[in-house]
N, C-alpha and C positions, 0 to 999 in steps of 0.2 A: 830646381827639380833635378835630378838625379835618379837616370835611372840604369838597372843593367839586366840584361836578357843573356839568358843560355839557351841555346836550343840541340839538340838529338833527336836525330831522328833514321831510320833504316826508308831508302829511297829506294832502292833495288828493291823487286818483287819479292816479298817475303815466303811468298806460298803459291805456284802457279800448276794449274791443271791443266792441259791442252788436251783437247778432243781429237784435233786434228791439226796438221801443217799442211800450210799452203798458203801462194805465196799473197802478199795481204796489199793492194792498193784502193786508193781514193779514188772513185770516180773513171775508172778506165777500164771498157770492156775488153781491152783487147790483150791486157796484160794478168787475166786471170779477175778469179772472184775477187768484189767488195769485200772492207769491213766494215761493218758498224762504225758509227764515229764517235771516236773519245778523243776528249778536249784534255791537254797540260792545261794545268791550271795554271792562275795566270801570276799567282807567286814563285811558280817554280824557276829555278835556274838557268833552264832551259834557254828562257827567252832573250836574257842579256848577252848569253854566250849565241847568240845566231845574230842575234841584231850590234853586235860588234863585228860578228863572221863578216855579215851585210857592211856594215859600215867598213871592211880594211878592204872591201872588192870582191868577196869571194861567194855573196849573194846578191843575186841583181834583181832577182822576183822574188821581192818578197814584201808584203802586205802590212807594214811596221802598227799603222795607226788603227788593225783591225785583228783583235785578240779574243779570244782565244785561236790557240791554232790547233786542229788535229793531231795524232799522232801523227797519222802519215802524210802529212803536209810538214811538220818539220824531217821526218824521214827522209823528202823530198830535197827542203832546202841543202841537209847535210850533203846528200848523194851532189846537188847542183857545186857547193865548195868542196866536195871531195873531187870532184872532173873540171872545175873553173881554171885552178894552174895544177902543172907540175910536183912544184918547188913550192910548198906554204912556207911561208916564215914561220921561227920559231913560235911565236906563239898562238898564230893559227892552225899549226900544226898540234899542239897542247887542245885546243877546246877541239877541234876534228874530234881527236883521240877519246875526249873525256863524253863528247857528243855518239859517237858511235859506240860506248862501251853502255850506257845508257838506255839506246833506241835500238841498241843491237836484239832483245827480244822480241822488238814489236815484228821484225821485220820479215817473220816467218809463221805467225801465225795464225788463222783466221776464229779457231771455235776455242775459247778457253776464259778460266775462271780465275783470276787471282786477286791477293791481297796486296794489292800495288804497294802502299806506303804504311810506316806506322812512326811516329812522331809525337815527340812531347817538348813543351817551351814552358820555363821558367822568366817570370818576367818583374822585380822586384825593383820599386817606385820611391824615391826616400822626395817626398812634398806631395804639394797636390796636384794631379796632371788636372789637365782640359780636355775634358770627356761630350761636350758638347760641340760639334765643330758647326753646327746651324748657325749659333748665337757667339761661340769666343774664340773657335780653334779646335786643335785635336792634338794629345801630343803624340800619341802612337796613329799613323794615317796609312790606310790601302791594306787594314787589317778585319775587312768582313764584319766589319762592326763588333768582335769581340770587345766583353767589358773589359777595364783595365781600376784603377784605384790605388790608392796610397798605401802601401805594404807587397806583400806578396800575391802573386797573380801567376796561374797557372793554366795549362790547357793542355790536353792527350788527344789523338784522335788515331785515326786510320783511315785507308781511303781502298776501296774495294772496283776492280771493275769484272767485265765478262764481256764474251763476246760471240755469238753466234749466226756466222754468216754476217749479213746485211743488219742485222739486229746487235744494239749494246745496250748496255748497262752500266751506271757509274755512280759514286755513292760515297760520300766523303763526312764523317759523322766525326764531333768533336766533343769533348768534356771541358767544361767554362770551371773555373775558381777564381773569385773578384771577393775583394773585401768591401765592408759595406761600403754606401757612397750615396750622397746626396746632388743632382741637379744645381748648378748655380743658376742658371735661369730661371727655376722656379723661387729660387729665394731674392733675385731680385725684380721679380712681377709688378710686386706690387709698388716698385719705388720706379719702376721703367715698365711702364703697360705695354710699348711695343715689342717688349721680348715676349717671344712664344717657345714656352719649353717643349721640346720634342725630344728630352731624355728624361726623367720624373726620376730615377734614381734607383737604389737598392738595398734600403733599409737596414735586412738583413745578410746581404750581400747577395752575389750571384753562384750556384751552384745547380747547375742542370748539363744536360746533352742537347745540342743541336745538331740539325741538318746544315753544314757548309754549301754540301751539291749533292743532286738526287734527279738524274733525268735518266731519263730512254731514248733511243736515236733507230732512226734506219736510214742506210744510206741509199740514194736512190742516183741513179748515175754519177753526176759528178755533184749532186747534192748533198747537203746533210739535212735530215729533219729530226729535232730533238724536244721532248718536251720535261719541263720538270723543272727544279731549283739549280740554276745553270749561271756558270762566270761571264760575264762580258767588261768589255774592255777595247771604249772606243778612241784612240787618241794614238799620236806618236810619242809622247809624252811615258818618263817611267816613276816620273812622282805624282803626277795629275794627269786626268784625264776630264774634260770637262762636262761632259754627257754622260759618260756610264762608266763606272771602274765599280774596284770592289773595297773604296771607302768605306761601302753601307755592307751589308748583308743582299748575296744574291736575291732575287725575289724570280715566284714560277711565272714561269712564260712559255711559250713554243716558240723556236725558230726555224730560220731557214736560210741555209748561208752554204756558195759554194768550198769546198773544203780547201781546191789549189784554185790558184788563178785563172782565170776563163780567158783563152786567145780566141777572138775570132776567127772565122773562116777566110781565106783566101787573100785579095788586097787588105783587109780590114786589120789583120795580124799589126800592121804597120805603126796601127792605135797603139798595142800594149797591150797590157794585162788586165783584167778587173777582179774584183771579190766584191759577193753583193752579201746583205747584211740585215734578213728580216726578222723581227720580236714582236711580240703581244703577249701582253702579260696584264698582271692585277699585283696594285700594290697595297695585298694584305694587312701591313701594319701602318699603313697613311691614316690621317683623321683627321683633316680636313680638304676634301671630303674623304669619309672613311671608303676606304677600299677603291680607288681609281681604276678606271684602264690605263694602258697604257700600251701604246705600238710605236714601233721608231724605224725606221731604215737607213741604211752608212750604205755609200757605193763611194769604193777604193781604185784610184784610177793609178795602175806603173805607169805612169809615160813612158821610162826609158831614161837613161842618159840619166842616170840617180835622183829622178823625180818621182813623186809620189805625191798623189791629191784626193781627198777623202771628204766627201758630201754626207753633212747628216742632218736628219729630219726625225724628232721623235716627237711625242706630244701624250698630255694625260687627258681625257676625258672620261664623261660619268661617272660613275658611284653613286653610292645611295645617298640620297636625297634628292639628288639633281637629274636632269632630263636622260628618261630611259635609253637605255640599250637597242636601236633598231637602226637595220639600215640604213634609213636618212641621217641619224646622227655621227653612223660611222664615215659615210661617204662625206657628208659637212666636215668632217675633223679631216680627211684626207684634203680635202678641195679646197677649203680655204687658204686664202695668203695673207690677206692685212688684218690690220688688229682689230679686236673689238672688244668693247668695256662696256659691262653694264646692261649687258644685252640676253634676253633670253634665249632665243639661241646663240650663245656662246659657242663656236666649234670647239676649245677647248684649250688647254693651256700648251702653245705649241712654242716647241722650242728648235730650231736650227743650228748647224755648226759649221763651219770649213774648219780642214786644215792641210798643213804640207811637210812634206820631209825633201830636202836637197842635200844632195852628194854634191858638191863642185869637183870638176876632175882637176886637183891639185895634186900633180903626180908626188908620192913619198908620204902625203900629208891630209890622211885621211881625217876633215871633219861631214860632220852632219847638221844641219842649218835645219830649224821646224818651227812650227807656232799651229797652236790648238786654240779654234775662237769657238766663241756660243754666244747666242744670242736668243732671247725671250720673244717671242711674238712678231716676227723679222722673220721673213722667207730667207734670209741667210745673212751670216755676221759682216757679210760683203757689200752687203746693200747700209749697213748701220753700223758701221766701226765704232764708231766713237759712243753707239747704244751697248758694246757687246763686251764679253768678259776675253783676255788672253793668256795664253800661256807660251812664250818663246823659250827655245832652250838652244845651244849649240853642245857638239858629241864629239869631244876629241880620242878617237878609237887607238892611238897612239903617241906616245908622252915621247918625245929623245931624249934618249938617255935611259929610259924605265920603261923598256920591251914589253911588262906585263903588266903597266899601268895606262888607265883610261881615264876620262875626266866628263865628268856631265856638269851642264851649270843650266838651270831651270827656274825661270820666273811667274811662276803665275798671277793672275789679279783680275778682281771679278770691278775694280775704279774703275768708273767712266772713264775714258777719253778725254770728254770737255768739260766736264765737274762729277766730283763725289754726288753721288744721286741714294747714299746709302746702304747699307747691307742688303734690304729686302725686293731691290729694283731686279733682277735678274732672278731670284728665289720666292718671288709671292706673287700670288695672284687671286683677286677678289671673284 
């Protein structure tokens, strides 16, 4: 398989109207009005160039395995490496530069309307990729589930925000062109019954418009609340994430997540940082069962001292056919911890995570140490390692010898620990 991508695209605000200036932060009464909160998406460029910042020393609060991040939360980070040293080296000095030439609009104003991005990718296939990543893999991965196929493959979009006061608006619409394409899982069903096609194909290929992202936000102290077709992105991990990334296609939900890190008050500061991390959503294109709930929570602890610990808790219940929507069954799917099979009330299919990011302070020789766990029906992949799926990776933020080369090596694997238990052990559930 053989494949090559062109991409273009205008990143700078193509078209912006401002109502008014003034000066725009998260969550802080005392430094002048809120904005609304708009989320970088979580393919942008942005994010490698802060989380290398973070990895050479020059960010210490920063929330790696909990993404999206506001604008003016990375605003925040910049300004924290723009006052951390003096003296950047040269090529902290380079992403500084290319990071403030960037964010340098956000940083002034609070009521205004523009066409943030406009972009188009060319993406041409010579064999057959693997378009099912449930049942064989994916070759193209952390691409919103755009279709792809054998030939030519194309996509245009634009992405629009606004901003008024304490209120925003964000809105990211794209153009799909896929050549036809058939499911291999559906054609081998009937020779392998335990495969379940969750992609059926595109006969006459794919050409329509989608919604990428489409939410509303108000910022409410040092909150964000948003609701709508929105990115997440739970992991320290920048090929995988094992709970929530944007493999698939965002799906609507509401949240509710502080935008910078929360210090406690007075001795308690001593903790560190947090970022808490609430969802509820419906997953509209699921079918078995069709249309689920689903709620999750991530709480991101800085220790300090290049540590980083991140708790997550998400879980799918109801949908139609199976036990209603009320109260008792929300508070049952929160309260439960051990498993259960086979049972009418089922809390629901609840999934757990740890994971970590470490800095060693190895003066000159900046790496980053992590691992992303999950686990199925396990109050946490801590309690059940050898039940849970990982992902380790180590981040060498500087190469000797090649100043402006970086190195990531990332393992993930959904294999038992103490036997192959299957593809479906971590992804099904009766």
């Amino acid at each position: 398989m053989l494949a090559t991508l062109a991409w273009t695209g205008a990143n700078g605000p193509a078209v912006r109207t401002c109502f008014a200036q003034e000066p725009a932060t998260s969550g802080s009464k005392s430094n002048g009005p809120a904005r609304g909160p708009l989320f970088v998406p979580v393919d942008s460029w942005i994010y490698p160039a802060l989380m290398r910042l973070a990895a050479l020393g020059y960010i210490r609060d920063q929330a790696t395995g909990m993404r999206p991040w506001t604008r003016e939360e990375c605003i925040r980070q910049l300004l924290e490496a723009e006052r951390i040293r003096d003296t950047p080296s040269e090529e902290a000095a380079r992403l500084i530069g290319a990071l403030r030439q960037e964010l340098a609009r956000d940083r002034g104003a609070t009521d205004f309307v523009e066409i943030e991005s406009v972009y188009t990718r060319y993406l041409g296939v010579a064999g057959t990729p693997l378009i099912d990543g449930y049942n064989f893999g994916q070759t193209v991965i952390d691409d919103y589930g755009r279709p792809s196929a054998q030939g030519a493959n194309g996509i245009g979009g634009f992405s629009v925000a606004a901003s008024a006061g304490r209120i925003s608006f964000y809105a990211r619409t794209e153009y799909w062109r896929a050549p036809p394409f058939a499911s291999p899982a559906a054609s081998l069903q009937s020779a392998a019954p335990q495969i379940e096609p969750v992609l059926f194909g595109a006969p006459t290929g794919v050409d329509r418009v989608d919604a990428v992202e489409a939410y509303a936000g108000i910022q409410l102290g040092r909150w964000s609340v948003t609701v709508g077709k929105q990115d997440l992105w739970w992991g320290p991990g920048v090929s995988s994430a094992m709970s929530l990334s944007n493999d698939a296609q965002p799906f609507y939900s509401f949240r509710v997540t502080n935008a910078s890190p929360l210090v406690l008050p007075g001795p308690l500061k001593r903790l560190g940082s947090f970022r808490v991390d609430l969802i509820g959503g419906e997953l509209s294109g699921h079918l078995l069962p069709p249309r689920p709930l689903l709620n999750g929570q991530k709480l991101t602890w800085i220790v300090g001292g290049g540590l980083e610990l991140g708790f997550t808790r998400w879980s799918l219940f109801g949908g139609a056919g199976t036990r209603a929507f009320t109260v008792g069954t929300v508070l049952r799917n929160f309260t439960a911890n051990g498993a259960t099979y086979g049972d009418a009330v089922d809390p629901g299919d609840r999934k757990s995570g740890f994971d970590f990011l470490w800095r060693p302070p190895l003066p000159g020789k900046p790496v980053t140490i992590y691992a992303d766990l999950y686990a199925d029906d396990e109050p946490s992949p801590l309690s059940g390692p050898q039940r849970s799926g990982f992902a380790p990776g180590v981040y060498f933020a500087r190469i000797p010898g090649l100043p402006r080369w970086d190195l990531r090596v990332e393992a993930p694997s959904t294999r038992m620990a103490n036997s192959d238990q299957g593809g479906k052990f971590l992804y099904w559930n009766n």
